[in-house]
C-alpha positions as CSV (number, residue, x, y, z in Angstrom):
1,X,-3.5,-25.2,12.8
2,X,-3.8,-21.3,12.3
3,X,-0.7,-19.1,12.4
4,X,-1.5,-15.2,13.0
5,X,0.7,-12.4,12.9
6,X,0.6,-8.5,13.7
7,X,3.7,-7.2,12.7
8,X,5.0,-3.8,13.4
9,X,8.4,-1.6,12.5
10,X,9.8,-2.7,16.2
11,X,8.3,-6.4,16.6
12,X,6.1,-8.7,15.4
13,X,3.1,-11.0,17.7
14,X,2.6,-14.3,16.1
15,X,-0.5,-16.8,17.6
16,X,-0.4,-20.4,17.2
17,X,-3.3,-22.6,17.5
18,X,-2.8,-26.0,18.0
19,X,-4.7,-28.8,17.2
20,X,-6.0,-29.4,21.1
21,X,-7.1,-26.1,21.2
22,X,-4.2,-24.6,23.0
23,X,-2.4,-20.9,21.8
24,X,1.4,-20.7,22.0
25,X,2.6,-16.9,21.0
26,X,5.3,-16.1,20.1
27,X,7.2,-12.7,19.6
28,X,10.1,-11.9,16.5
29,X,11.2,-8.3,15.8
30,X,9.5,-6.4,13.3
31,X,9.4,-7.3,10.0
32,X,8.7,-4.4,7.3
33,X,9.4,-5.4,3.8
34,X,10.0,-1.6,3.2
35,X,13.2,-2.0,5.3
36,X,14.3,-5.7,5.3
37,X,14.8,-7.7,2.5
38,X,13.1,-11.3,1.4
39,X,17.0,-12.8,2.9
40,X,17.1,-11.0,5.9
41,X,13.3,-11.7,7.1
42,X,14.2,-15.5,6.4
43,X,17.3,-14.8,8.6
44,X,15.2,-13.2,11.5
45,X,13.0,-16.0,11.8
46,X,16.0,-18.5,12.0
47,X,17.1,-17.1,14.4
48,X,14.3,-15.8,16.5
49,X,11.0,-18.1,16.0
50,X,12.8,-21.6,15.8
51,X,10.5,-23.0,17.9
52,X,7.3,-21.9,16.0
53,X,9.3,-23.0,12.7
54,X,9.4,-26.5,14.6
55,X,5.3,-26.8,13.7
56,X,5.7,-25.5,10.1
57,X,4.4,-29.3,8.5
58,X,1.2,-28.9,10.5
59,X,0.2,-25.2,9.7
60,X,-2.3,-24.9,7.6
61,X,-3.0,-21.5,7.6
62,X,-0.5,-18.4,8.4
63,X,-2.4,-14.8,8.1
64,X,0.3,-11.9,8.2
65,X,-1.0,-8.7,8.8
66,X,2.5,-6.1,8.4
67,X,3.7,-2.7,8.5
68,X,5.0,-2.0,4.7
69,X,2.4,-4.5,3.1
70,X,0.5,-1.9,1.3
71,X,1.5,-2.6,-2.5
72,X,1.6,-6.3,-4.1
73,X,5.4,-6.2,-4.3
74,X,6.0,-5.7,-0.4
75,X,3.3,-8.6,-0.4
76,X,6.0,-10.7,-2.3
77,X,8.9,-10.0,0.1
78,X,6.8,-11.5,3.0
79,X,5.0,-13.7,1.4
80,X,8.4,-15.1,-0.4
81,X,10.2,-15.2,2.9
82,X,7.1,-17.2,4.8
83,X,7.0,-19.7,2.2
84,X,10.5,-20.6,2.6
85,X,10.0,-21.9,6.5
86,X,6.5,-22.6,6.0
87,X,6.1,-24.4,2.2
88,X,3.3,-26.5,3.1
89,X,0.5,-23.3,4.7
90,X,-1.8,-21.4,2.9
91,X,-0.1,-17.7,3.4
92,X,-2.5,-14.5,3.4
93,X,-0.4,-11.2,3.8
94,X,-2.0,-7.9,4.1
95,X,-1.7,-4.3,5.7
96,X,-0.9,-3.7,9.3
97,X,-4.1,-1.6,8.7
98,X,-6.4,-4.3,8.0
99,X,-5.4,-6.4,10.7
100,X,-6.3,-3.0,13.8
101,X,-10.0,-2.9,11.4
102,X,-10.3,-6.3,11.9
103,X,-9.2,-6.4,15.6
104,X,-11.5,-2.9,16.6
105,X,-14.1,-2.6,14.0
106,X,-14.8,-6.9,13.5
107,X,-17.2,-6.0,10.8
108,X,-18.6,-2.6,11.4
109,X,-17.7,0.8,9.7
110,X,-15.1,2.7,11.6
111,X,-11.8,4.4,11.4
112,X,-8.9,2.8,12.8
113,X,-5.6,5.1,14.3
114,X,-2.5,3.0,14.5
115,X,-0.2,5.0,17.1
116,X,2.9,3.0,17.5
117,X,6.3,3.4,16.3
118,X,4.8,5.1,13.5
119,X,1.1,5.9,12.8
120,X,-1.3,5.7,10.4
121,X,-5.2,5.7,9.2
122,X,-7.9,4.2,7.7
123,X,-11.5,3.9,7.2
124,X,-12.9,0.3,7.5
125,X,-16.3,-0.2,5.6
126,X,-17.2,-3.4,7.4
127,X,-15.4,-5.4,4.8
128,X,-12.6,-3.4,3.4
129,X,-10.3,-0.6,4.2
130,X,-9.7,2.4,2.3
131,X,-6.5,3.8,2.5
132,X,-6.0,7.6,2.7
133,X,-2.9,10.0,1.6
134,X,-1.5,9.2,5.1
135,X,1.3,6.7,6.4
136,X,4.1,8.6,4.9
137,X,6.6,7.1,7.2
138,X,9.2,8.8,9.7
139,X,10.4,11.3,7.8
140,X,8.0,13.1,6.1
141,X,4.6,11.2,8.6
142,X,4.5,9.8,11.8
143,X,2.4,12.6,13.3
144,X,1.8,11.6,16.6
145,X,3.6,7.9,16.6
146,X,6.9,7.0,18.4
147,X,9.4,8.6,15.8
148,X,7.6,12.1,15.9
149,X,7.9,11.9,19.8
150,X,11.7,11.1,19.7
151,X,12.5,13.6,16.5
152,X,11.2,16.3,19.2
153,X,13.0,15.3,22.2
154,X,16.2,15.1,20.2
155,X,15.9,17.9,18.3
156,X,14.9,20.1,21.9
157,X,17.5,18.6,23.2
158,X,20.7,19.4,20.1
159,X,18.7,23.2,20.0
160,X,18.6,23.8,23.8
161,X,15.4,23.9,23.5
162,X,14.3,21.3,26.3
163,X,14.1,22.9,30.2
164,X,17.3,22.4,31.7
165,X,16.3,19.8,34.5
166,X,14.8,17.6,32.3
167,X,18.2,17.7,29.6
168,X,20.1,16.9,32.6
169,X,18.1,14.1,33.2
170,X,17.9,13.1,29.4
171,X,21.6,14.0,29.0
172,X,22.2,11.3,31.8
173,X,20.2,8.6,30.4
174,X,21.0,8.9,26.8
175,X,24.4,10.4,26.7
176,X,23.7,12.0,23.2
177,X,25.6,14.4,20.8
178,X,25.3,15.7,17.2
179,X,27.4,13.0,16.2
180,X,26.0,9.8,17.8
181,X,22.5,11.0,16.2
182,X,23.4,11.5,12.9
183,X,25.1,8.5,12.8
184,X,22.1,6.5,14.1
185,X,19.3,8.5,12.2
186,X,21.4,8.3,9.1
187,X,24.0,6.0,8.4
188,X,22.5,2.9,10.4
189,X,19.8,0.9,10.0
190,X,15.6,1.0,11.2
191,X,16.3,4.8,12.6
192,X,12.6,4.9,12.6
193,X,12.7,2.2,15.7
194,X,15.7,4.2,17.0
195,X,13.5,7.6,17.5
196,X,10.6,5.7,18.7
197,X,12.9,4.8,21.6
198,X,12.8,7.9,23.2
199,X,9.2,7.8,24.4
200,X,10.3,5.7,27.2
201,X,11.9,8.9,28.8
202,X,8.6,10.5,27.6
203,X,6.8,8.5,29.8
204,X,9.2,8.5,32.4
205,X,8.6,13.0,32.7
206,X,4.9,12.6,31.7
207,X,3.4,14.8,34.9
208,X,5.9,17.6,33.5
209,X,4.5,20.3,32.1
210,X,6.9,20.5,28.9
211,X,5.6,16.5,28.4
212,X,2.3,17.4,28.8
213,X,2.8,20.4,26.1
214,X,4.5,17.8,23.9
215,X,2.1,15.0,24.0
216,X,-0.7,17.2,23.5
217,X,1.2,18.7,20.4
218,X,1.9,15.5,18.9
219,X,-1.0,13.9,19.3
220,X,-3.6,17.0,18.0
221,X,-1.2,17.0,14.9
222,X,-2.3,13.6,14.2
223,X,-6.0,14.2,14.8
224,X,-5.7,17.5,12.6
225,X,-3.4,16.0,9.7
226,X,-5.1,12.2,9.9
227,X,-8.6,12.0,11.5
228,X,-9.9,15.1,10.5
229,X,-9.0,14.6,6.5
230,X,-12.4,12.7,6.8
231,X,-14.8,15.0,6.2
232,X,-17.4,13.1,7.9
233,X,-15.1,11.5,10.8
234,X,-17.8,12.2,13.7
235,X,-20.4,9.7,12.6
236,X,-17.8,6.7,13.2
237,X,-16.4,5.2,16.2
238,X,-12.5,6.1,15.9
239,X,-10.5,3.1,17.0
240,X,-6.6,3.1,18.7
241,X,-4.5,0.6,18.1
242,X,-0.8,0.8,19.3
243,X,1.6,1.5,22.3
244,X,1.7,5.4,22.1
245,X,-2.3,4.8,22.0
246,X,-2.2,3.0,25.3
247,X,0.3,4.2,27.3
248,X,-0.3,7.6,27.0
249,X,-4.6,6.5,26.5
250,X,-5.6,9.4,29.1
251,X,-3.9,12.2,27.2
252,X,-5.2,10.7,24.0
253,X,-8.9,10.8,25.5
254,X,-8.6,14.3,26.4
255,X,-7.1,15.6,23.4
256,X,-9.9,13.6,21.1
257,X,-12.6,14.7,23.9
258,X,-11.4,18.6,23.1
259,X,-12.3,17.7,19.1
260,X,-15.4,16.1,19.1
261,X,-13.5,12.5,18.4
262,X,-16.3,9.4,18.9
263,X,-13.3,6.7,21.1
264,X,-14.0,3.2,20.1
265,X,-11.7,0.6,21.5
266,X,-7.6,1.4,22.5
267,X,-6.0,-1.7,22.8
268,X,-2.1,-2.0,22.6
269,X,-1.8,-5.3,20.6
270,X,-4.0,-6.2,18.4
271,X,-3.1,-10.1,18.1
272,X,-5.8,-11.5,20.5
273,X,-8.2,-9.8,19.1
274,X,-7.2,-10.5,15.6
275,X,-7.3,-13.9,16.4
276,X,-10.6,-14.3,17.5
277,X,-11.9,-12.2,14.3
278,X,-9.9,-15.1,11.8
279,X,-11.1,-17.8,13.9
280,X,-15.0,-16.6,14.1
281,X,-14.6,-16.5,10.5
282,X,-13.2,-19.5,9.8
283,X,-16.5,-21.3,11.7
């Protein structure tokens, strides 16, 4: 039995295949070693994926692909925690990144865009990615991701800077102040997760003019600042992975369309496909 995972900053897939044939899924929340601890991932699981725990003396093989698994010692954190619910599997953990390549590019050369919570890049060879200077996180990254959408509605919002009907409406649904954002951005918590938030009421004013403007903003800032760093970017097949990608996929089209961008696949969730990439490999 095969256990796969694509985990994000907001929630992680998991795929189970059992020994018939059949694929249970399963959904925890995100697990990024950059934020939780070895303890609290264990706790998580406890409490969320019980039922998946319940075949842990028949897996024989768990693949984690994660948000914050860049550098061996966020590999430990995961790979630590897993082994503590699941001490009889073979564990794999790698990037978030490799897992989209996998998923998009199988085992051509391509770059893969992860527009999610947060975003990210890299350039798959066909065997191996190659991480960039990008994936800086929220505060300093994010161009285009979840948290750069709900830094600019907040911060239009606080500056009066958002037209008025729409910070009625976003007034009404959120009930914000200075306070209650500082305190969530700052002294709680996964604030990245907390911005990303906000692009529901993105989507919820997306024929507006001022949404528009915005989505067009953020999303050139990440072809500018991530897909164009490649000097030769419009020889490869640029691949989307990610719900900012897919919910907001026409905008993304046009905006890519503008810059001579080559669209390759723009899924929302990777697992599936991730899957059937580890289990074609495995025959």
């Amino acid at each position: 039995m095969i256990l796969v995972a694509d985990s994000g900053s907001s929630k992680t897939d998991w795929l189970l295949t059992l020994k018939d044939g059949e694929v249970k899924q399963f959904r925890t929340a995100g697990l990024n070693p950059y934020f939780l601890s070895e303890k609290e991932i264990v706790k998580i699981l406890q409490e969320q994926a019980a039922d998946m725990i319940a075949f842990a003396a028949d897996i024989d093989e768990i693949y984690f692909f994660g948000a914050g698994c860049s550098s061996p010692d966020r590999h430990e954190i995961v790979t630590n925690a897993l082994s503590q619910l699941f001490s009889k599997s073979y564990i794999s953990v790698d990037s978030d990144l490799l897992g989209c390549a996998y998923a998009t590019c199988g085992h051509e050369k391509g770059l893969c865009c992860v527009l999610g919570t947060g975003s990210n890049i890299s350039f798959f060879d066909g065997a191996e990615i190659h991480s960039g200077k990008h994936g800086l996180g929220f505060v300093l990254g994010d161009e285009g991701a979840g948290t750069w959408f709900g830094k600019a509605l907040i911060t239009d919002f606080l500056y009066g800077n958002m037209p008025h009907d729409i910070s009625i409406k976003f007034a009404e649904a959120y009930q914000l102040d200075k306070e209650k954002v500082i305190k969530y951005v700052y002294q709680t918590p996964n604030a990245n997760s907390y911005l990303a938030t906000f692009t529901k009421f993105l989507s919820g004013i997306r024929q507006t003019d001022y949404a528009q403007n915005l989505l067009h903003k953020g999303l050139l800032e990440f072809i500018e600042t991530n897909i164009k760093s490649y000097p030769q970017y419009h020889r490869y097949k640029c691949h989307f992975v990610g719900s900012i990608a897919y919910v907001f996929t026409d905008e993304l089209t046009e905006v890519c369309k503008a810059n001579d961008i080559h669209i390759g696949k723009i899924i929302k969730q990777p697992i599936h496909d991730l899957l059937a990439f580890i289990l074609s490999r495995e025959n």
